[in-house]
C-alpha positions, 0 to 999 in steps of 0.5 A: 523552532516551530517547524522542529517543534512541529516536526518533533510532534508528528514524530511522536505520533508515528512513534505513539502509533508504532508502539500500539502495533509493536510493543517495544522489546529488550525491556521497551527499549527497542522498537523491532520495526522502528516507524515502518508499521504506521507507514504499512498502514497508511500503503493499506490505506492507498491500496483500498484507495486504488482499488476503488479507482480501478473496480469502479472506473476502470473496467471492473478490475482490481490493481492491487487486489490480486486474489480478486483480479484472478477471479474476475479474470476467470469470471470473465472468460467465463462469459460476464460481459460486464468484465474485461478479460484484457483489463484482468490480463494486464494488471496481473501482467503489470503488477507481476513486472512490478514485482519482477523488477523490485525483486532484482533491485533487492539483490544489489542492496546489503539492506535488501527492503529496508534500503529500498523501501523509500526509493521503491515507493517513490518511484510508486507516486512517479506511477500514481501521478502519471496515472493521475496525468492520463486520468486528467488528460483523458487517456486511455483506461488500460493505461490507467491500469497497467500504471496502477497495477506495476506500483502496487507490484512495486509496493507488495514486493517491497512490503513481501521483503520487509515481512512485517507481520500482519501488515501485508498492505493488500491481502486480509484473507489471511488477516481476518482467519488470524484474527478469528483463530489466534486468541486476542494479543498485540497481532490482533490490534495489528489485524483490526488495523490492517482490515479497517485501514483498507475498508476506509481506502476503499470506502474514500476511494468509492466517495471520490471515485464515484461522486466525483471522478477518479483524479481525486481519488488518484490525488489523495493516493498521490499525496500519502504516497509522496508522504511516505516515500519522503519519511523513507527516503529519511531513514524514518521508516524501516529499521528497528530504533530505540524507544527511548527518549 
Protein backbone atom coordinates (compact mmCIF):
# COMPACT_ATOMS: atom_id res chain seq x y z
CA UNK A 1 0.00 0.00 0.00
CA UNK A 2 2.63 2.66 0.99
CA UNK A 3 5.04 1.77 -2.07
CA UNK A 4 1.79 2.40 -4.46
CA UNK A 5 0.83 5.24 -2.50
CA UNK A 6 4.10 6.51 -2.86
CA UNK A 7 4.55 5.68 -6.33
CA UNK A 8 1.24 7.09 -7.27
CA UNK A 9 2.41 10.63 -5.82
CA UNK A 10 5.73 10.74 -7.96
CA UNK A 11 3.41 10.08 -10.73
CA UNK A 12 1.28 12.74 -10.07
CA UNK A 13 4.40 14.79 -9.86
CA UNK A 14 5.50 14.05 -13.30
CA UNK A 15 2.16 14.50 -14.53
CA UNK A 16 1.72 17.85 -12.69
CA UNK A 17 4.97 18.87 -14.31
CA UNK A 18 4.16 17.65 -17.60
CA UNK A 19 1.01 19.38 -17.87
CA UNK A 20 2.65 23.01 -17.13
CA UNK A 21 5.16 22.16 -20.10
CA UNK A 22 2.27 20.75 -22.52
CA UNK A 23 -1.04 21.90 -21.56
CA UNK A 24 -3.50 18.76 -22.48
CA UNK A 25 -5.34 18.85 -25.66
CA UNK A 26 -8.84 17.21 -27.11
CA UNK A 27 -10.53 19.31 -24.21
CA UNK A 28 -7.49 18.47 -21.47
CA UNK A 29 -8.12 15.05 -22.08
CA UNK A 30 -4.90 13.86 -23.73
CA UNK A 31 -1.21 14.72 -22.82
CA UNK A 32 0.69 14.93 -26.63
CA UNK A 33 3.77 14.01 -24.88
CA UNK A 34 2.67 11.81 -21.93
CA UNK A 35 5.50 12.21 -19.05
CA UNK A 36 8.38 12.48 -21.51
CA UNK A 37 8.77 16.33 -21.21
CA UNK A 38 9.77 16.08 -17.29
CA UNK A 39 12.23 13.26 -18.28
CA UNK A 40 13.74 15.75 -21.18
CA UNK A 41 14.40 18.15 -18.51
CA UNK A 42 15.96 16.11 -16.10
CA UNK A 43 18.77 14.73 -19.57
CA UNK A 44 19.00 18.93 -19.88
CA UNK A 45 19.90 18.79 -16.36
CA UNK A 46 22.67 15.71 -16.91
CA UNK A 47 24.07 17.44 -19.83
CA UNK A 48 24.91 20.44 -17.82
CA UNK A 49 26.29 18.09 -15.46
CA UNK A 50 28.53 16.40 -17.91
CA UNK A 51 29.49 19.22 -19.33
CA UNK A 52 31.09 20.50 -16.21
CA UNK A 53 33.01 17.13 -15.84
CA UNK A 54 34.49 17.41 -19.10
CA UNK A 55 35.37 21.46 -19.41
CA UNK A 56 36.70 21.82 -16.17
CA UNK A 57 38.56 18.04 -15.63
CA UNK A 58 39.24 17.06 -18.77
CA UNK A 59 40.86 18.96 -20.71
CA UNK A 60 38.86 21.66 -21.71
CA UNK A 61 36.43 20.11 -23.74
CA UNK A 62 32.75 19.87 -24.06
CA UNK A 63 30.74 15.92 -24.44
CA UNK A 64 27.75 17.40 -25.09
CA UNK A 65 27.78 20.75 -26.11
CA UNK A 66 28.83 20.21 -29.86
CA UNK A 67 28.70 24.01 -30.80
CA UNK A 68 30.91 24.67 -28.39
CA UNK A 69 33.25 21.71 -28.89
CA UNK A 70 33.60 22.61 -32.60
CA UNK A 71 34.81 25.99 -31.40
CA UNK A 72 37.29 25.04 -28.94
CA UNK A 73 38.56 22.50 -31.66
CA UNK A 74 39.15 25.54 -34.07
CA UNK A 75 40.61 27.60 -30.82
CA UNK A 76 42.82 25.04 -30.56
CA UNK A 77 44.41 24.58 -33.92
CA UNK A 78 44.62 28.03 -33.73
CA UNK A 79 47.40 27.99 -31.10
CA UNK A 80 45.56 28.09 -27.37
CA UNK A 81 48.05 25.77 -25.57
CA UNK A 82 45.63 25.45 -22.86
CA UNK A 83 43.07 23.30 -25.63
CA UNK A 84 43.44 19.89 -26.62
CA UNK A 85 42.93 19.56 -30.26
CA UNK A 86 43.01 15.51 -29.91
CA UNK A 87 40.23 15.77 -26.71
CA UNK A 88 37.97 18.10 -29.24
CA UNK A 89 38.68 15.50 -31.89
CA UNK A 90 37.63 12.80 -30.38
CA UNK A 91 34.47 13.87 -28.68
CA UNK A 92 33.01 14.72 -31.90
CA UNK A 93 34.21 11.39 -33.08
CA UNK A 94 32.55 9.79 -30.45
CA UNK A 95 29.48 11.61 -29.77
CA UNK A 96 28.91 11.53 -33.84
CA UNK A 97 29.25 7.01 -33.38
CA UNK A 98 26.65 7.73 -30.63
CA UNK A 99 24.57 9.25 -32.88
CA UNK A 100 25.60 6.85 -35.66
CA UNK A 101 24.76 3.68 -34.13
CA UNK A 102 20.99 5.26 -32.52
CA UNK A 103 19.94 6.36 -35.96
CA UNK A 104 20.39 2.40 -37.18
CA UNK A 105 18.67 1.16 -34.26
CA UNK A 106 15.80 3.27 -34.96
CA UNK A 107 14.95 1.73 -38.50
CA UNK A 108 14.23 -1.70 -36.85
CA UNK A 109 11.66 -0.57 -34.30
CA UNK A 110 7.86 0.55 -35.69
CA UNK A 111 8.00 3.20 -32.81
CA UNK A 112 11.30 4.45 -34.00
CA UNK A 113 12.38 6.80 -30.59
CA UNK A 114 9.37 6.21 -28.60
CA UNK A 115 10.45 2.43 -28.51
CA UNK A 116 14.01 3.39 -27.97
CA UNK A 117 13.87 5.82 -25.58
CA UNK A 118 14.39 3.96 -22.38
CA UNK A 119 16.96 1.16 -23.69
CA UNK A 120 18.89 3.99 -25.51
CA UNK A 121 19.24 5.79 -22.22
CA UNK A 122 20.46 2.88 -20.29
CA UNK A 123 22.73 1.82 -22.11
CA UNK A 124 23.76 5.75 -21.75
CA UNK A 125 24.25 5.10 -17.69
CA UNK A 126 26.12 1.58 -18.59
CA UNK A 127 28.58 4.54 -20.31
CA UNK A 128 28.41 7.18 -17.56
CA UNK A 129 29.10 4.47 -15.00
CA UNK A 130 32.00 3.14 -16.80
CA UNK A 131 33.23 6.76 -16.99
CA UNK A 132 32.60 6.98 -13.35
CA UNK A 133 34.81 3.48 -12.99
CA UNK A 134 37.97 4.92 -15.00
CA UNK A 135 37.57 8.38 -13.17
CA UNK A 136 37.89 6.07 -9.60
CA UNK A 137 40.23 3.75 -11.07
CA UNK A 138 42.49 6.80 -12.45
CA UNK A 139 42.14 5.90 -15.97
CA UNK A 140 43.01 7.75 -18.56
CA UNK A 141 41.14 11.48 -19.13
CA UNK A 142 40.66 10.61 -23.27
CA UNK A 143 38.80 7.78 -22.04
CA UNK A 144 36.53 9.73 -20.03
CA UNK A 145 35.85 11.72 -22.89
CA UNK A 146 35.33 9.40 -25.49
CA UNK A 147 32.57 7.41 -22.85
CA UNK A 148 31.02 10.71 -22.13
CA UNK A 149 30.57 12.07 -25.51
CA UNK A 150 28.99 8.54 -27.23
CA UNK A 151 26.17 8.54 -24.42
CA UNK A 152 25.32 12.12 -25.18
CA UNK A 153 25.40 11.19 -28.96
CA UNK A 154 23.44 8.36 -27.96
CA UNK A 155 21.05 10.89 -25.76
CA UNK A 156 20.78 13.64 -28.53
CA UNK A 157 19.91 11.02 -31.23
CA UNK A 158 17.16 9.65 -29.34
CA UNK A 159 15.85 13.06 -28.31
CA UNK A 160 16.26 14.43 -32.27
CA UNK A 161 13.87 11.27 -33.20
CA UNK A 162 11.35 12.05 -30.48
CA UNK A 163 10.99 15.96 -31.46
CA UNK A 164 9.60 17.31 -28.40
CA UNK A 165 9.42 20.84 -29.04
CA UNK A 166 11.89 23.22 -27.32
CA UNK A 167 13.18 20.49 -25.20
CA UNK A 168 16.38 19.56 -27.25
CA UNK A 169 18.42 18.69 -23.82
CA UNK A 170 21.51 20.08 -24.98
CA UNK A 171 21.49 23.27 -27.30
CA UNK A 172 19.64 26.77 -26.08
CA UNK A 173 21.17 28.89 -28.69
CA UNK A 174 18.00 28.34 -30.16
CA UNK A 175 15.93 28.45 -27.10
CA UNK A 176 16.81 31.69 -25.91
CA UNK A 177 16.10 33.50 -29.61
CA UNK A 178 12.73 31.88 -29.35
CA UNK A 179 12.13 33.02 -26.06
CA UNK A 180 13.10 36.63 -27.13
CA UNK A 181 11.38 36.56 -30.29
CA UNK A 182 8.08 34.57 -29.91
CA UNK A 183 5.43 36.37 -27.63
CA UNK A 184 5.01 34.78 -24.14
CA UNK A 185 2.89 31.37 -24.28
CA UNK A 186 3.16 27.78 -22.91
CA UNK A 187 6.92 27.42 -25.20
CA UNK A 188 8.23 29.96 -23.55
CA UNK A 189 7.70 28.06 -19.94
CA UNK A 190 9.23 25.43 -22.08
CA UNK A 191 12.16 27.44 -22.95
CA UNK A 192 12.89 29.10 -19.27
CA UNK A 193 12.92 25.53 -18.12
CA UNK A 194 15.11 24.13 -20.52
CA UNK A 195 17.80 27.18 -20.23
CA UNK A 196 17.44 27.03 -16.16
CA UNK A 197 17.75 23.17 -16.12
CA UNK A 198 20.80 23.19 -17.85
CA UNK A 199 22.67 26.29 -15.74
CA UNK A 200 21.98 24.20 -12.87
CA UNK A 201 23.60 21.05 -14.34
CA UNK A 202 26.21 22.83 -14.97
CA UNK A 203 26.38 24.90 -11.90
CA UNK A 204 25.99 21.31 -9.75
CA UNK A 205 28.32 19.87 -12.02
CA UNK A 206 31.20 22.76 -11.60
CA UNK A 207 30.54 22.60 -7.21
CA UNK A 208 31.18 18.81 -7.48
CA UNK A 209 33.70 18.77 -10.15
CA UNK A 210 35.44 21.53 -8.76
CA UNK A 211 35.58 21.09 -4.93
CA UNK A 212 35.46 17.71 -4.92
CA UNK A 213 36.37 15.55 -7.82
CA UNK A 214 34.90 14.63 -10.88
CA UNK A 215 33.25 11.01 -9.66
CA UNK A 216 30.59 12.97 -7.73
CA UNK A 217 29.54 14.78 -10.43
CA UNK A 218 29.63 11.55 -12.47
CA UNK A 219 27.60 9.72 -9.61
CA UNK A 220 24.60 12.02 -9.57
CA UNK A 221 24.66 12.02 -13.72
CA UNK A 222 24.64 8.41 -12.85
CA UNK A 223 21.68 7.93 -10.53
CA UNK A 224 19.24 10.37 -12.72
CA UNK A 225 20.04 8.69 -15.67
CA UNK A 226 19.14 4.92 -14.09
CA UNK A 227 16.23 6.76 -12.98
CA UNK A 228 14.87 7.78 -16.30
CA UNK A 229 15.93 4.84 -18.07
CA UNK A 230 13.88 2.96 -15.66
CA UNK A 231 10.33 5.11 -16.23
CA UNK A 232 11.47 4.42 -19.88
CA UNK A 233 11.95 1.19 -19.62
CA UNK A 234 8.16 1.09 -18.03
CA UNK A 235 6.60 2.77 -20.67
CA UNK A 236 6.17 5.90 -18.47
CA UNK A 237 7.92 8.26 -20.76
CA UNK A 238 7.34 8.56 -24.42
CA UNK A 239 3.92 8.31 -25.87
CA UNK A 240 0.76 10.51 -25.45
CA UNK A 241 -1.62 9.65 -22.50
CA UNK A 242 -4.98 10.48 -21.13
CA UNK A 243 -5.07 12.93 -18.57
CA UNK A 244 -7.68 12.04 -17.11
CA UNK A 245 -8.29 10.34 -13.84
Amino acid sequence: MGSDHTGNDRGGILRAFADRLFPPTGGGAVRPHGLLPPLLVVLTFVSGLVDAVSYLGLDHVFVANMTGNVALLGFALAGDRELSGAASILALAAFVLGAWAAGRLRRSGARGGKALFGPLVAVQAVLVAGALAVSVTGGGQLLLVALLALGMGLQNAVVHRLAVPDLTTTVVTRTLTGLAVDPWGPPSVRRVVSVVALLCGALCGGLLTLNHGSRWALLAALVLLAWVAALGLRGAGPGPESAGP
